[in-house]
N, C-alpha and C positions, 0 to 999 in steps of 0.2 A: 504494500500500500504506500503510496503519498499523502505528503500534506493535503493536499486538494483533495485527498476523499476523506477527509477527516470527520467531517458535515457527517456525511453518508453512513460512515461509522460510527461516528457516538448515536444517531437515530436507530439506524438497527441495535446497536447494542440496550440502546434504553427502550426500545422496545420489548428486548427478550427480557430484562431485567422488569419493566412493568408486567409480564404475565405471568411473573413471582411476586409482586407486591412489593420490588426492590427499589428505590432510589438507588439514582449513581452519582457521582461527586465528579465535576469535572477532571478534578485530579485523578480521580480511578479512575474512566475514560483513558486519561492520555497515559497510564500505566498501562493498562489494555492493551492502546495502539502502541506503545510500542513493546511489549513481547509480542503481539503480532505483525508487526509491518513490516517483515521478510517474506509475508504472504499477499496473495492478492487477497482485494477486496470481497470479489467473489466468493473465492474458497472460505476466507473466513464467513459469511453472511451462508453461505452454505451449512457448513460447521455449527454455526450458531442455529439455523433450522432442524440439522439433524439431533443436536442433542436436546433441543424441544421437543422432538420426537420418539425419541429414546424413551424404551417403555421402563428403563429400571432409571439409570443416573437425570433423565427429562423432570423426574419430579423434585428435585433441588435446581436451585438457581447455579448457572453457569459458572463457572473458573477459569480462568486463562489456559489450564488444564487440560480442561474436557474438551476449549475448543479445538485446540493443538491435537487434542488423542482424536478429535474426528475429522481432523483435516489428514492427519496421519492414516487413518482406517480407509479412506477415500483416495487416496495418491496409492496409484500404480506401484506394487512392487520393486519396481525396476528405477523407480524416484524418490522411494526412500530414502532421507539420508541427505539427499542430494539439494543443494540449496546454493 
């Protein structure tokens, strides 16, 4: 990710965080992006939908974690790793 999708980012993010009943803090935000901003925007916004989805870990609010282990479960094998 870039600065320029940072908008795009803290929306989605505060989104998933509202359908846990979570406020977020700008300052967490911009911890967020940056353990994630070696990924696209996509993949994480992806990431962030499938662990909403997720019928065990879906029921607790997200981690910088969880988004990571389902950007990692979703890359190819063969791009593991690879960054």
């Amino acid at each position: 990710m870039n600065m320029q999708e940072m908008t795009e980012f803290d929306a989605a993010l505060s989104d998933a965080f509202e359908l846990y009943g979570k406020g977020l803090s700008e300052r967490q935000c911009e911890m967020w992006f940056r353990l994630l901003r070696e990924h696209s925007l996509k993949a994480v916004c992806d990431a962030l939908d499938a662990h909403v989805k997720d019928q065990v870990r879906g029921r607790f609010c997200p981690m910088p974690a969880d988004v990571l282990a389902q950007i990692e479960k979703s890359s190819p094998e063969w791009m593991r790793g690879v960054r």
